[in-house]
N, C-alpha and C positions, 0 to 999 in steps of 0.2 A: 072914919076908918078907911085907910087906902086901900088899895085893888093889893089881895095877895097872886106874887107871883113866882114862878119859876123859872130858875136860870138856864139860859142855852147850855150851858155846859152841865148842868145836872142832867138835861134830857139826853147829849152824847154818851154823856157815862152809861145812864141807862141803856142806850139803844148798844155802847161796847160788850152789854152781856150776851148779846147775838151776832154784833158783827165786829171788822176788825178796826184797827186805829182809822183809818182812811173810809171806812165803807161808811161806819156810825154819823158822820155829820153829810153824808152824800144820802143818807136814808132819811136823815131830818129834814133836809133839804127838799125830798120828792113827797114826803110828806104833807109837809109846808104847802107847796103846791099843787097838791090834792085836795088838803083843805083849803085852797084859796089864803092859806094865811101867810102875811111877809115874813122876813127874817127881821127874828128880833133879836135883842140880847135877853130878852125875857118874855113867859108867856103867862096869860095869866089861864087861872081851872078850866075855863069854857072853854079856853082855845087849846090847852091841853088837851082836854076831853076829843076835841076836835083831831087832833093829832093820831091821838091813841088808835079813834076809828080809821083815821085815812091807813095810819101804820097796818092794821089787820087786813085793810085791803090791798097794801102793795107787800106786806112782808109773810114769811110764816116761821113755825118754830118760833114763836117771841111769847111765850111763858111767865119767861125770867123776865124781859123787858117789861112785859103788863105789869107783875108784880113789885117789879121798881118805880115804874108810874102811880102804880095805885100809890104805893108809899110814901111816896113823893105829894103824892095830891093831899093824902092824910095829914102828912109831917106840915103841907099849908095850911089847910082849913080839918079840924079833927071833924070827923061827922062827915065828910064830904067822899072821903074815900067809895062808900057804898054805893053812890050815884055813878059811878063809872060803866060802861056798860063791859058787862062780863062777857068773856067768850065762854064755851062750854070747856068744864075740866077736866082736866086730864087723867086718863086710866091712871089707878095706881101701880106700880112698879112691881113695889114688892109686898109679902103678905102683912095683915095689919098684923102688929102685936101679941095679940092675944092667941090670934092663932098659931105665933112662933113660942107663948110659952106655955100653952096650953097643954095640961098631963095628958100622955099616952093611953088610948082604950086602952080595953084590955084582950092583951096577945089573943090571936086566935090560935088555936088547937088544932096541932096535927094530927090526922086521924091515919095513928101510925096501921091500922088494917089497909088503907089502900097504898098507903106511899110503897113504893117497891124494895124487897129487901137488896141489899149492898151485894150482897154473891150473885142476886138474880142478876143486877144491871150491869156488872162485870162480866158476867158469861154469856151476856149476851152483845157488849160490845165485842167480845173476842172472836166472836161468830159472827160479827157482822151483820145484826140484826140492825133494828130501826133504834131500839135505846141505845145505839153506839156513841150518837150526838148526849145521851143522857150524862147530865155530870157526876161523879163516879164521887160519894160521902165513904169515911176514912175516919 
């Protein structure tokens, strides 16, 4: 069975999801040479692997790239994806799910004895009292 590998130009695509058309093979490149590895037109999982590390220590913000890599290393060898070493992940953004369709408690109750009555809090914005900043219900 031969050496599975991955092409220079899947790894640029990859590294395009962080930087721009010119920066992406200028990143590979410093890479390359962090891991001690030549330019190829192909690499094969170790030396990906290899890659990926050197990339975390010269780049940041690369997310999307790890996840392209991982996928990449997957779509070579299935089972292999897991071996990549993981950075730690990233907070999530927004709330999960459940909590966006989750039913509403239930209302709480105005305890119409202390809320203040409506003529009070008008008479006494017109006086220039402290509830003047209050907002005047209608």
């Amino acid at each position: 069975m031969g050496t599975l590998a991955i092409q220079r130009e899947l790894l640029i695509e990859a590294l395009r999801l962080r930087y721009d058309y010119y920066s992406a093979p200028a990143m590979l490149e410093l890479a390359c040479n962090r891991a001690g590895l030549p330019e190829l037109p192909a690499y094969d999982l170790v030396q990906v692997r290899a890659l990926r590390t050197a990339l975390l220590a010269i780049g940041d913000r690369l997310t999307a790239v790890e996840a392209q890599l991982d996928a990449l290393v997957a779509h070579a060898a299935p089972g292999a994806a897991h071996e990549a070493p993981r950075s730690a992940p990233a907070a999530p953004v927004h709330a999960p799910v459940a909590e966006l369709t989750a039913e509403p408690g239930p209302a709480s109750e105005v305890d119409e004895a202390a809320a203040p009555d409506v003529e009070d809090v008008e008479e006494a914005a017109a006086a220039g009292g402290e509830e003047a900043a209050a907002p005047v219900r209608r």
